[in-house]
DOSEKOL-859522 format. One record per atom (N, C-alpha, C): residue in one letter; atom name; x, y, z. Coordinates in Angstrom, 2 decimals, m for minus. Layout:
<pts>
<"a","CA",<X,Y,Z>>
...
</pts>
This chain:
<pts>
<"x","N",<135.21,50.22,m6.14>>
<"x","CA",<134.47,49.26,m5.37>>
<"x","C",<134.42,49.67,m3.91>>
<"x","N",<133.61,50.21,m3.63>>
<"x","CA",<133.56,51.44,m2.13>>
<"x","C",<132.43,50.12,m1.68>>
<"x","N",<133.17,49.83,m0.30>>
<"x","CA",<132.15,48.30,0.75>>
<"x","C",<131.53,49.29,1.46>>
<"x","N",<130.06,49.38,1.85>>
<"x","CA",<129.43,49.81,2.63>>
<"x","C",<129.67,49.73,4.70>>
<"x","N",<129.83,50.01,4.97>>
<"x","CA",<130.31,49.85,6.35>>
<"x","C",<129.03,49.70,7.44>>
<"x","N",<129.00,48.85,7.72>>
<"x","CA",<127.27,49.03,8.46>>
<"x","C",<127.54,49.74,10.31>>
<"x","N",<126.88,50.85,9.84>>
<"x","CA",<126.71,51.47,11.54>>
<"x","C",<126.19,50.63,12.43>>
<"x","N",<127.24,51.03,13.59>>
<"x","CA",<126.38,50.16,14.88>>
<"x","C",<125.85,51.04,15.58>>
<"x","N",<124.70,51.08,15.78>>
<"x","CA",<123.78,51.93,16.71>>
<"x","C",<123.72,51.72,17.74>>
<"x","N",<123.64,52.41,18.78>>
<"x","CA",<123.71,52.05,20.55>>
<"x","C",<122.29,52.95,21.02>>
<"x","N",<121.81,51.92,21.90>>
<"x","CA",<120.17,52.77,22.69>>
<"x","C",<120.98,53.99,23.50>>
<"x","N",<119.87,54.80,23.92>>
<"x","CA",<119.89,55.29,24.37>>
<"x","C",<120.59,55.39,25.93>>
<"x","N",<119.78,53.79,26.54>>
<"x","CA",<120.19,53.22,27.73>>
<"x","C",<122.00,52.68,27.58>>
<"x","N",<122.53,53.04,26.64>>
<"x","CA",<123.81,52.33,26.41>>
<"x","C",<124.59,53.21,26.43>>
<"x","N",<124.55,54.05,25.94>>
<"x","CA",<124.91,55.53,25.83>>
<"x","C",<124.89,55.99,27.10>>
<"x","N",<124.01,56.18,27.97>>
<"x","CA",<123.46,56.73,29.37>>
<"x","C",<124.67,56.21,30.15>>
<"x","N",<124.52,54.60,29.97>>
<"x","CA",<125.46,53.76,30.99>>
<"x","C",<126.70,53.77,30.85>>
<"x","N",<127.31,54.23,29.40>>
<"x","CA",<128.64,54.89,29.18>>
<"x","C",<129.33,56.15,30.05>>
<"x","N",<128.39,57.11,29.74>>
<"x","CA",<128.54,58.16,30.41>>
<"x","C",<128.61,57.75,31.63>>
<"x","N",<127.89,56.96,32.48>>
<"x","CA",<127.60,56.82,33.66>>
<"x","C",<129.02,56.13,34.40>>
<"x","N",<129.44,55.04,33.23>>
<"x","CA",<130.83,54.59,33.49>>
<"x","C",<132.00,55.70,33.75>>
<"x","N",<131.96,56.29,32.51>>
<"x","CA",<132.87,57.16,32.57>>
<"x","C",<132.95,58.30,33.60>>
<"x","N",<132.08,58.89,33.91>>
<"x","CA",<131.56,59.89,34.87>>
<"x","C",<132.37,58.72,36.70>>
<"x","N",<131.98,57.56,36.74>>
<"x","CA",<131.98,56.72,38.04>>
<"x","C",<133.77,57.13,38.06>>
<"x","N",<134.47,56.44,36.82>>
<"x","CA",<136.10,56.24,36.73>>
<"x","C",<136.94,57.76,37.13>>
<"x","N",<136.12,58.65,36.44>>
<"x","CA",<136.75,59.73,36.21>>
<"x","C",<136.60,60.52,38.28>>
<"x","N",<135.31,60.10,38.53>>
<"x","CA",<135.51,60.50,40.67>>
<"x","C",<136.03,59.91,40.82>>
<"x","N",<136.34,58.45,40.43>>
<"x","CA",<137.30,57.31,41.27>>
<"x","C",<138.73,58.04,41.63>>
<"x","N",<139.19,58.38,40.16>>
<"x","CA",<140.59,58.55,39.97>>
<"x","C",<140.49,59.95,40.40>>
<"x","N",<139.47,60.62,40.74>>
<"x","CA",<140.08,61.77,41.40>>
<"x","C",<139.89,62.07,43.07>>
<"x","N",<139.23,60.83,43.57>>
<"x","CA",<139.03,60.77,44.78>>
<"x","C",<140.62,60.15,45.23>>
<"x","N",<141.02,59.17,44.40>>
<"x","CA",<142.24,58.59,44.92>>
<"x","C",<143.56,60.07,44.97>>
<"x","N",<143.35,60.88,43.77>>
<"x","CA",<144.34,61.89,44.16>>
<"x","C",<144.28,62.51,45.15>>
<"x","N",<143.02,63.08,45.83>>
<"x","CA",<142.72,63.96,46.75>>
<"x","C",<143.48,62.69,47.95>>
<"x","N",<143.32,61.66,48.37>>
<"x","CA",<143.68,61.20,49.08>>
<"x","C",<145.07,61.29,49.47>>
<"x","N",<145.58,60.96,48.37>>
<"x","CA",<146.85,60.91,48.16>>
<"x","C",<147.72,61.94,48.88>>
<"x","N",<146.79,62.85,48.40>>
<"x","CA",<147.38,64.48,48.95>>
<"x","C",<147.25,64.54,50.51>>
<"x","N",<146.29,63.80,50.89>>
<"x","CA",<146.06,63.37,52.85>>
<"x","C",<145.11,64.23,53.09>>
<"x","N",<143.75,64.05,52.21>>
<"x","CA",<143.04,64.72,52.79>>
<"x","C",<141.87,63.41,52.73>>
<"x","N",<141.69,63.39,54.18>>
<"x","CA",<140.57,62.32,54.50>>
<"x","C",<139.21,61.59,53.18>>
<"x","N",<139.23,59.92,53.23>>
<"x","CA",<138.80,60.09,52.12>>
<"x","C",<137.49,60.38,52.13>>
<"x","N",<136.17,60.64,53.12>>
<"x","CA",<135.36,61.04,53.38>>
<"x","C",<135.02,62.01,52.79>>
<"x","N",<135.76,62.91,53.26>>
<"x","CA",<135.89,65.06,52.54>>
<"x","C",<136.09,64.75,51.34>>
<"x","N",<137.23,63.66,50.52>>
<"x","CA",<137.53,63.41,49.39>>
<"x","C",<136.45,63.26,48.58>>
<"x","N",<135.77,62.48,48.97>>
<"x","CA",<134.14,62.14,48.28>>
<"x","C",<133.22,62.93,48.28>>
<"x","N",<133.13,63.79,49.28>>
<"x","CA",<131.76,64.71,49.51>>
<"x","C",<132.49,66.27,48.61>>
<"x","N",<133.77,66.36,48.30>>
<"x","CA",<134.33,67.31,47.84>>
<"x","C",<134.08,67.21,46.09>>
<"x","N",<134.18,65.55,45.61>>
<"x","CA",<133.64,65.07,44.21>>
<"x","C",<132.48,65.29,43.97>>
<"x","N",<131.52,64.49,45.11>>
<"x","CA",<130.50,64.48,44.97>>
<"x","C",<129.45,66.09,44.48>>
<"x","N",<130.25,67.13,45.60>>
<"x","CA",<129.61,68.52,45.10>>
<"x","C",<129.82,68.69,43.86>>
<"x","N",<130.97,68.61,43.21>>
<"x","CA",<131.56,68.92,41.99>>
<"x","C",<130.78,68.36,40.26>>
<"x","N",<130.49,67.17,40.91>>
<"x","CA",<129.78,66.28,39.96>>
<"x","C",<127.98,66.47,40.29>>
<"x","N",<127.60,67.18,41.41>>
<"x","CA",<126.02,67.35,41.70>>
<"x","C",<126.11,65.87,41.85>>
<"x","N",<126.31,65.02,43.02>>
<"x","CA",<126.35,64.11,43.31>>
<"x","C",<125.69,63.62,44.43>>
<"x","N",<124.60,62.87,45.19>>
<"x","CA",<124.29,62.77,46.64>>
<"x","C",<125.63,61.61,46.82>>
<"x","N",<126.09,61.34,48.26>>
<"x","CA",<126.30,60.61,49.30>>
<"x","C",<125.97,60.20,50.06>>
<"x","N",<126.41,59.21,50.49>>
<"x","CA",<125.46,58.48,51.82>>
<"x","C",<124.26,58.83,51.84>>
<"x","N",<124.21,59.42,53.18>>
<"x","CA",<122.58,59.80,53.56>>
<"x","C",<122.60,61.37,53.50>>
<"x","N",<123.09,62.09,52.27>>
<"x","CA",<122.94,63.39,51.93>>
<"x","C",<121.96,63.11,50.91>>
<"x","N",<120.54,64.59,51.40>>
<"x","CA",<119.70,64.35,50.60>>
<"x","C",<119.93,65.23,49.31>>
<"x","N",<120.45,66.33,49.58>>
<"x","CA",<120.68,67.06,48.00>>
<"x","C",<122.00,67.72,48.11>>
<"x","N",<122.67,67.51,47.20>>
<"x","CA",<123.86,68.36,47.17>>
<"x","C",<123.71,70.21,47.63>>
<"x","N",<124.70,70.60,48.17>>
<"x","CA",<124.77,72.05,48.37>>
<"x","C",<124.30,72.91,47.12>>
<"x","N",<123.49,73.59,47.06>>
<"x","CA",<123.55,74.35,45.74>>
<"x","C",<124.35,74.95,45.57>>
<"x","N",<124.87,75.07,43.66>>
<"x","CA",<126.03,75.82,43.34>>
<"x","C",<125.98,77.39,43.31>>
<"x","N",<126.79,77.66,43.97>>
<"x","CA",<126.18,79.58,43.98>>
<"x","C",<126.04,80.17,41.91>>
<"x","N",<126.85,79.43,41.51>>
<"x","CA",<126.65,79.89,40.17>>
<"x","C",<125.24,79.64,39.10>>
<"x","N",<124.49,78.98,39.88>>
<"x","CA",<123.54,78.70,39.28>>
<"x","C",<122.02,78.83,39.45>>
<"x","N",<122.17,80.74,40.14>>
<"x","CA",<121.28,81.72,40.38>>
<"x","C",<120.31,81.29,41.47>>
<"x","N",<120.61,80.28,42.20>>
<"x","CA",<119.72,80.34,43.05>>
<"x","C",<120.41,81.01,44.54>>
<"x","N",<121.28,81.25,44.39>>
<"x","CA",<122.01,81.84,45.46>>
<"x","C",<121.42,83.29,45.98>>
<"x","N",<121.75,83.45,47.07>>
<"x","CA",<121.45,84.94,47.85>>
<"x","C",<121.74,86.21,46.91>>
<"x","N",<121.04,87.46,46.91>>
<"x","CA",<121.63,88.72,45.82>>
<"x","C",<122.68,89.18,46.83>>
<"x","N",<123.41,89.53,45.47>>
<"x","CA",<124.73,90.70,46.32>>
<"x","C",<123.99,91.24,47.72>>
<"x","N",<122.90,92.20,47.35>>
<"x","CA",<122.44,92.91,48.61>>
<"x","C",<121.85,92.35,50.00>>
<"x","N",<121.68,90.94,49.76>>
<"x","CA",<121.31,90.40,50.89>>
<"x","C",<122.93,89.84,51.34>>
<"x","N",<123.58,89.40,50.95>>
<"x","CA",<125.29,88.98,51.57>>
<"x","C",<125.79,90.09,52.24>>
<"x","N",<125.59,91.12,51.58>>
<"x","CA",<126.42,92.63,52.41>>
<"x","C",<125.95,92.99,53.62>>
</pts>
């Protein structure tokens, strides 16, 4: 006698806002470490924020990541 279990399905938008939770908790708790450590919580945030491709305040685009080819060639750095 096997009971059928009925799936709960979640939108898309539910899913999104999960992530979005989780993603918010997970800078929280690592902005509070950086602090902790005494590094201003300002830098603390703008240091997450790069990490996560994040804007702040009145930053209009995050720094680009050098790893993600839009960066200068070897031969132009040298």
């Amino acid at each position: 006698m096997a009971s059928r279990m009925a799936k709960k399905t979640a939108s898309i938008d539910e899913v999104l806002a999960a992530i979005e939770a989780a993603r918010d908790k997970v800078m929280a708790d690592e902005v509070k470490s950086l602090t902790k450590l005494g590094i201003p919580k300002a830098m603390a945030y703008q240091m997450i924020a790069n990490r996560f491709h994040q804007k702040v305040g009145n930053q209009e685009e995050a720094e680009p990541d050098p790893f993600e080819g839009n960066a200068n060639s070897w031969e132009e750095i040298s």
